[in-house]
Backbone as CSV, one residue per row, in Angstrom:
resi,resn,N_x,N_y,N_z,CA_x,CA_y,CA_z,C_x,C_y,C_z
1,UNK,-4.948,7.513,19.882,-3.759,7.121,19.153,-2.564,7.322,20.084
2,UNK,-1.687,6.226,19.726,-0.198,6.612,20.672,0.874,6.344,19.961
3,UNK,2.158,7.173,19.999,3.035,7.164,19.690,3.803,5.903,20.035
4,UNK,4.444,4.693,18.987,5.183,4.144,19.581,6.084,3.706,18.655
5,UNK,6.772,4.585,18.376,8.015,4.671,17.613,9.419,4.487,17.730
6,UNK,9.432,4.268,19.113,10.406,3.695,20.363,10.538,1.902,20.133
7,UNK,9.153,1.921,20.046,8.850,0.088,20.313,8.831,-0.743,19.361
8,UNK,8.664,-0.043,17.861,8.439,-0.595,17.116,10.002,-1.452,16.489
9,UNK,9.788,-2.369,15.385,10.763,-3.105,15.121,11.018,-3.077,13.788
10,UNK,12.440,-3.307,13.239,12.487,-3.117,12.028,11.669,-4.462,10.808
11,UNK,11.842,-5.421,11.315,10.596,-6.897,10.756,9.574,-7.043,10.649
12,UNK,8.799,-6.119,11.493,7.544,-6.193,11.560,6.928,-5.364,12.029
13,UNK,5.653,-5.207,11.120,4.520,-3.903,11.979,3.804,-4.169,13.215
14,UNK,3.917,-5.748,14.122,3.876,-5.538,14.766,4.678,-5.962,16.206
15,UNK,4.793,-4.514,16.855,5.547,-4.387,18.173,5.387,-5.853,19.112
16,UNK,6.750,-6.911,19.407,6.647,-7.741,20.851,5.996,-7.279,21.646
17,UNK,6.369,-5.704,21.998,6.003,-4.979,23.380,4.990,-4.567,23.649
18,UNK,3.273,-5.431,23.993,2.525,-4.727,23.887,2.015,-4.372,25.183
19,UNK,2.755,-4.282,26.263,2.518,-3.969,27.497,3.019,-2.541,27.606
20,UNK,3.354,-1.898,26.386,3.796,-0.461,26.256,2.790,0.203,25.661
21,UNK,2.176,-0.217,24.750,1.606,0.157,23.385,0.181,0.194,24.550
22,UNK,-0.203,-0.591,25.533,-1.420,-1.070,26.041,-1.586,0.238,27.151
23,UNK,-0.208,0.999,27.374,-0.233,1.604,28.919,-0.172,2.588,28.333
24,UNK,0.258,3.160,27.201,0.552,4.195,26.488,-1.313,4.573,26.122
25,UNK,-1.943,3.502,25.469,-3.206,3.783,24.911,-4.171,4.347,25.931
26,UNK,-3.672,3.294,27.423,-4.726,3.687,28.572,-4.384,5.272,28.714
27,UNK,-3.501,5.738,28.906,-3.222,6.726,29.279,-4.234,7.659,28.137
28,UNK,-4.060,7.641,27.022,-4.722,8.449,26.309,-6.359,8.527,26.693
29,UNK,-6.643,7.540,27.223,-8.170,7.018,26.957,-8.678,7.511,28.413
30,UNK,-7.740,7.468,29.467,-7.998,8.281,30.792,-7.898,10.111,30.534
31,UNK,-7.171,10.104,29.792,-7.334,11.763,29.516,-9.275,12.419,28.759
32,UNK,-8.733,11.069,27.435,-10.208,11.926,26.525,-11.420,11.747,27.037
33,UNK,-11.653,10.247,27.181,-12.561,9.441,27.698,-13.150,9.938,29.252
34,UNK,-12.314,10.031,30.000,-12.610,10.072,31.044,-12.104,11.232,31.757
35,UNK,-11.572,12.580,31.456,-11.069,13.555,31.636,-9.998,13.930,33.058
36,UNK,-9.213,12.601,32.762,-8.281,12.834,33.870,-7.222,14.036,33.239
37,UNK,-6.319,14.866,34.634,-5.676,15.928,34.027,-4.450,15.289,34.062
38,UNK,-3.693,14.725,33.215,-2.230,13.413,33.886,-1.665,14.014,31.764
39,UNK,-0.668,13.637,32.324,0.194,14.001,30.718,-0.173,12.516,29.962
40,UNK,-0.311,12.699,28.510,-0.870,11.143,27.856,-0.355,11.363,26.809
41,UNK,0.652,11.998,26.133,1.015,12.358,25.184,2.718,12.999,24.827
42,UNK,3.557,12.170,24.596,4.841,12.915,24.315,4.788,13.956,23.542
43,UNK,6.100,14.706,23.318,6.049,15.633,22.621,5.323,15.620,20.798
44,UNK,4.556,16.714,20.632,4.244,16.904,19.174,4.877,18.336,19.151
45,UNK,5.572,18.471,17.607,6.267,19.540,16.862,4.639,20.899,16.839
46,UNK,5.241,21.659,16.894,4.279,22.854,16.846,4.659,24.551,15.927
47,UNK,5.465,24.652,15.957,6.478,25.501,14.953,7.976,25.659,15.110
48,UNK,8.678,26.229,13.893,9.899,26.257,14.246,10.040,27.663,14.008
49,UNK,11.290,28.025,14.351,12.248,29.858,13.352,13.274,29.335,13.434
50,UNK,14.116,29.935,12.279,14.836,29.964,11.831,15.800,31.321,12.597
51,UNK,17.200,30.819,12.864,17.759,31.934,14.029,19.140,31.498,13.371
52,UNK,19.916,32.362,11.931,20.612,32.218,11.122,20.737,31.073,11.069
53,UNK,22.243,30.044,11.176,22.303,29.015,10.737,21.714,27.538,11.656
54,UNK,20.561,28.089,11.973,20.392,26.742,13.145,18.506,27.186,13.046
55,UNK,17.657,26.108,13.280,16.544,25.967,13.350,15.765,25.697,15.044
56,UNK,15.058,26.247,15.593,14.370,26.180,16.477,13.079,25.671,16.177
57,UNK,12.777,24.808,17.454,11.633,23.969,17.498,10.918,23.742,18.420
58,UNK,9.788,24.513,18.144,9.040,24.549,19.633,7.842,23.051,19.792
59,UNK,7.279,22.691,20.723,6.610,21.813,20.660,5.828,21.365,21.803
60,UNK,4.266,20.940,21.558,3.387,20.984,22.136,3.488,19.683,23.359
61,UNK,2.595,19.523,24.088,2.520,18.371,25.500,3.962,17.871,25.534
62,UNK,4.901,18.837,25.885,6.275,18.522,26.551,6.021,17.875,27.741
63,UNK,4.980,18.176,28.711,4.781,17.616,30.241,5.639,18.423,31.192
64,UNK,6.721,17.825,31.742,7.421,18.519,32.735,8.627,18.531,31.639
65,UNK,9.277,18.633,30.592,10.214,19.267,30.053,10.533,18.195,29.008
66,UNK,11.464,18.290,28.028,12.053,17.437,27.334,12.933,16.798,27.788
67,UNK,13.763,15.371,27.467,14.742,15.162,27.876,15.041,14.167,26.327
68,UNK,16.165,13.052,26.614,16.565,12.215,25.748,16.260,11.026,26.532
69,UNK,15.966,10.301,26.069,15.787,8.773,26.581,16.249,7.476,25.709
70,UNK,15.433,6.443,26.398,15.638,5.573,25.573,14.512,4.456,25.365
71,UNK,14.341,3.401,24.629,12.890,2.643,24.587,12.797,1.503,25.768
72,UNK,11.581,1.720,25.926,11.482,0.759,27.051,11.719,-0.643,26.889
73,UNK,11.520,-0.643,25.962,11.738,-2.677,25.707,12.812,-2.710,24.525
74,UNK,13.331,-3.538,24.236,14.296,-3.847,23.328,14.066,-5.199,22.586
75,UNK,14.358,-5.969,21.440,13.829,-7.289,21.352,14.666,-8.212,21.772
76,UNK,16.339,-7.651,21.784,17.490,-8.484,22.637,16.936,-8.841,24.339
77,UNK,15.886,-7.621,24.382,15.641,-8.073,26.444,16.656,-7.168,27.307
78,UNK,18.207,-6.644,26.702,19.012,-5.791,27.366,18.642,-4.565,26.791
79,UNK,18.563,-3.661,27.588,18.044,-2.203,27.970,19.432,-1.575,26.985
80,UNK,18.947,-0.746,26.936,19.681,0.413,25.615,20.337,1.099,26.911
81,UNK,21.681,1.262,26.130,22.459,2.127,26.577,21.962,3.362,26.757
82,UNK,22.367,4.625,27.493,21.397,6.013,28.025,22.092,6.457,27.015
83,UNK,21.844,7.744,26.207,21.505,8.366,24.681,22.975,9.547,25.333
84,UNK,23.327,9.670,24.805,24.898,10.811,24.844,24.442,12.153,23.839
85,UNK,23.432,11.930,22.418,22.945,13.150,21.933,21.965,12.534,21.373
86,UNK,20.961,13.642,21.136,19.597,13.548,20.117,19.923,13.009,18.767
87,UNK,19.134,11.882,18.386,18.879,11.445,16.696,17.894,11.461,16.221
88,UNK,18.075,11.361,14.816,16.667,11.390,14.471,16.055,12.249,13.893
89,UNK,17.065,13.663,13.728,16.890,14.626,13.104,17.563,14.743,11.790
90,UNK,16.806,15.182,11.107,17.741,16.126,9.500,17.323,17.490,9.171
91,UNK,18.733,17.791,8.272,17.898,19.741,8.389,18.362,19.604,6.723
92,UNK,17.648,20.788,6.339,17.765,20.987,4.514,17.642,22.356,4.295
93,UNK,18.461,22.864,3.751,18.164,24.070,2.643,17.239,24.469,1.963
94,UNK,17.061,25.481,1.170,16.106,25.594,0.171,16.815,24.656,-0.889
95,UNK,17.494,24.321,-0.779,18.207,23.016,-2.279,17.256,21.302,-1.999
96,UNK,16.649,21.301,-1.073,16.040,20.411,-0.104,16.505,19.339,0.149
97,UNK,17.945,19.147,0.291,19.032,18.271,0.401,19.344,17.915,1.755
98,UNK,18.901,16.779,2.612,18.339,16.862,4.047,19.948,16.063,4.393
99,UNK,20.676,16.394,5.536,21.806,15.595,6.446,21.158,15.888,7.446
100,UNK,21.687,14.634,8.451,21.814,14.191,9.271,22.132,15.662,10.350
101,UNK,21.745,15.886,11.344,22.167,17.186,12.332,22.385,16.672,13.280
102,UNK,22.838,17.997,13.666,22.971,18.294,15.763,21.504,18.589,15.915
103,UNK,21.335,18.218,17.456,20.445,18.557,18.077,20.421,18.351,19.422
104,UNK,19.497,20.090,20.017,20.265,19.711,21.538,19.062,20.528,21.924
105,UNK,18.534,20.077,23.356,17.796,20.254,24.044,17.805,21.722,24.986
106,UNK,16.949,22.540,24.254,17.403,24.164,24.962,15.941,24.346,25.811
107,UNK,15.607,24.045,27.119,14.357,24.601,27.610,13.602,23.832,27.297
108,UNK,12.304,24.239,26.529,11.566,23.543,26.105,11.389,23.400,24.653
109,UNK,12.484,23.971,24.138,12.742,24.094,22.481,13.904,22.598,22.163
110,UNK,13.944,22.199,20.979,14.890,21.737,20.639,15.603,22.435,19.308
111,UNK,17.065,22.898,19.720,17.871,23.676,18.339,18.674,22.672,17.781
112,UNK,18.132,22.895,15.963,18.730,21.869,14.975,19.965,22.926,14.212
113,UNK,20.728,22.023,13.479,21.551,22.878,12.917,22.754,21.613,12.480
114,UNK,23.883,21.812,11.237,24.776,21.149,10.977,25.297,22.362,9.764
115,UNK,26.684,21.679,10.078,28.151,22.706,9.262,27.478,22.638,7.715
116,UNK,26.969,21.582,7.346,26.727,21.279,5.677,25.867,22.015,5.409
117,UNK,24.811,22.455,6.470,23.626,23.424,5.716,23.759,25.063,6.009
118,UNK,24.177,25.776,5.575,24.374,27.380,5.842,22.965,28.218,6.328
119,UNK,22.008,27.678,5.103,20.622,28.065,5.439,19.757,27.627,5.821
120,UNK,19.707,27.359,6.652,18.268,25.874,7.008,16.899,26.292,6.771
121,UNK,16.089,25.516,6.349,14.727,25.721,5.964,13.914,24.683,6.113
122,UNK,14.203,23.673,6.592,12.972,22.663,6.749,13.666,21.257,8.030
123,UNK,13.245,20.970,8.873,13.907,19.691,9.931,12.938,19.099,9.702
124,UNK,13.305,17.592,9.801,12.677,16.171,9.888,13.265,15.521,10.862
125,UNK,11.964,14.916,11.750,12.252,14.610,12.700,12.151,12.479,12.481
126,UNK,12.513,11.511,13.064,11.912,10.148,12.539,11.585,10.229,11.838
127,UNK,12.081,10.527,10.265,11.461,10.437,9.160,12.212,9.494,8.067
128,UNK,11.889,8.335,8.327,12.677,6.888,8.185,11.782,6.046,8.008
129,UNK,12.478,4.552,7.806,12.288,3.700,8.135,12.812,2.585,9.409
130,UNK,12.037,2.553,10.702,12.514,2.239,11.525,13.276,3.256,12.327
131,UNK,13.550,4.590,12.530,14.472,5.436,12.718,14.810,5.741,14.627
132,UNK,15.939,5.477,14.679,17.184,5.382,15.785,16.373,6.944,16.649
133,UNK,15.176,7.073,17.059,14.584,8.835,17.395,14.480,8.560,19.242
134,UNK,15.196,9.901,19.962,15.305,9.429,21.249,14.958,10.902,21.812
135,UNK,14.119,11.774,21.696,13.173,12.848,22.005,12.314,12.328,22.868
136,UNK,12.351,12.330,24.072,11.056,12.533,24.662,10.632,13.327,25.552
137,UNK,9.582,13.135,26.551,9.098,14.182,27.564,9.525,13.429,28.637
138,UNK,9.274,14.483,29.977,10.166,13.729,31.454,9.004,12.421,31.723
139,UNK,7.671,12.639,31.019,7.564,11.422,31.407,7.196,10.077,30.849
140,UNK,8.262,10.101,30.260,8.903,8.927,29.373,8.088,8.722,27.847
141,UNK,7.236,9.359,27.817,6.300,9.505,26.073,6.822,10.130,24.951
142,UNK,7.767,8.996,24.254,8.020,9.444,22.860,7.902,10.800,22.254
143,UNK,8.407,11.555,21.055,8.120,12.517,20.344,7.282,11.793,19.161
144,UNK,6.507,12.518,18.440,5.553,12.133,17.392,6.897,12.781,16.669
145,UNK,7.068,11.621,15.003,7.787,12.187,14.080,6.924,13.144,13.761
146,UNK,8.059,13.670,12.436,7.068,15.482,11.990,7.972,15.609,10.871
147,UNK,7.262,16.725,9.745,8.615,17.424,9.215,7.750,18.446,9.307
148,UNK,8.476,19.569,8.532,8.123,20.889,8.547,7.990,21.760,7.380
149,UNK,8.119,20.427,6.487,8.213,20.887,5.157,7.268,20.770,4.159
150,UNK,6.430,20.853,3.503,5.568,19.965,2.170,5.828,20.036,1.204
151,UNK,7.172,19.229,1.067,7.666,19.290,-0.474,7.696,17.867,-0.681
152,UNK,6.971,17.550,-2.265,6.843,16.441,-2.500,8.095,15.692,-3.414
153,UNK,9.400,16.560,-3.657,10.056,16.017,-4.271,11.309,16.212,-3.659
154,UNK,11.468,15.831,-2.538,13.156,15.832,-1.832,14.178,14.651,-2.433
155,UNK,15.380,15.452,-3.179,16.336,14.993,-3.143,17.209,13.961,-2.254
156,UNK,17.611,12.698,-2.911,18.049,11.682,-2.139,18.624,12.329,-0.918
157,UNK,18.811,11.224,-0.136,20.479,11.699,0.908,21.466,11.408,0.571
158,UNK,22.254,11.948,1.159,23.794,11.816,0.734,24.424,10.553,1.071
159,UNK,25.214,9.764,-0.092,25.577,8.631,-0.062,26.306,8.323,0.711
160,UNK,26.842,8.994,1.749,28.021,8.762,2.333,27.164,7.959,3.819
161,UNK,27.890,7.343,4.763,27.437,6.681,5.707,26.667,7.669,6.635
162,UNK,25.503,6.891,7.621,24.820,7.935,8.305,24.559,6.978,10.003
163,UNK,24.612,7.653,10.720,23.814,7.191,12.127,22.757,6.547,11.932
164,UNK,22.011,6.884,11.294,20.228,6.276,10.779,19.878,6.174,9.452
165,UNK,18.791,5.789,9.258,18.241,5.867,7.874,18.218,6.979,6.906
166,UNK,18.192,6.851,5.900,18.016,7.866,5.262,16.939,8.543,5.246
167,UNK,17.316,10.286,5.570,16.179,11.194,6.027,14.916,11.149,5.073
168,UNK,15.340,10.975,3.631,14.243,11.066,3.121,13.253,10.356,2.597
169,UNK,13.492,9.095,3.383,12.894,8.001,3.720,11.364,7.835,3.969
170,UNK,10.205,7.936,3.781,8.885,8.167,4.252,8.840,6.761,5.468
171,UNK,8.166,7.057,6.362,8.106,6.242,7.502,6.953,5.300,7.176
């Protein structure tokens, strides 16, 4: 399986780009299949803590580190502007009322956090439809969305305008 949540499009399930989706898969299939030692996998979420008002997030096959990026193909054909901060995230309370956050690249952690939530208790990462998510590893492989939560009844988002979709959006 490969992450391609970068490539995908809001019209259709399936991706123009399949010269991504094709190099992305080989890669996986040289790791399992054939036991090469090469990174085949962007980041996956692995646990978080809670460190007062801000959430930490640790996470598995980083490769050589995290960074922000951007998708390799576009359907305009012009390359995405380079990313100025992380999206793609939301944080929630125990009220489970998810906004839109900060998020910033510490090491090999990423720390979530925003003024609206005092207590944080649960981040969602691409948890949309179509969602604006620019997490990846240095070598260039997407983050797998995630949340951290299993609550089956989250409260809308907040009506007011957002960067992305609404968090509580199922993908």
């Amino acid at each position: 399986m490969a992450v391609i949540i970068d490539i995908g499009e809001a019209a259709t399930v399936h991706p123009h780009d399949k010269l991504d989706v094709g190099l992305r898969l080989a890669l996986a299939a040289k790791h399992i299949a054939y036991g090469q030692d090469l990174v085949y996998s962007g980041p996956i979420y692995d646990s978080m803590t809670v460190e007062g008002n801000k959430i930490r997030l640790t996470f598995k096959d980083t490769g050589g580190g995290l960074q922000m990026n951007t998708p390799p193909w576009t359907p305009s054909g012009v390359p995405a502007s380079a990313p100025t901060e992380l999206t793609g995230f939301a944080i929630a309370g125990a009220d489970k009322n998810f906004v839109w956050s900060k998020a910033q690249i510490d090491g090999s952690n990423v720390v979530v956090s925003s003024g609206q939530v005092a207590s944080p208790v649960a981040v969602r990462y691409g948890w949309a439809n179509n969602p604006p998510c620019n997490l990846y590893n240095k070598e260039g492989l997407p983050a797998s969305p995630f949340r951290t939560d299993d609550w089956t009844d989250p409260k809308p988002a907040p009506a007011t305008p957002s960067p992305s979709p609404a968090p509580n959006t199922k993908p």
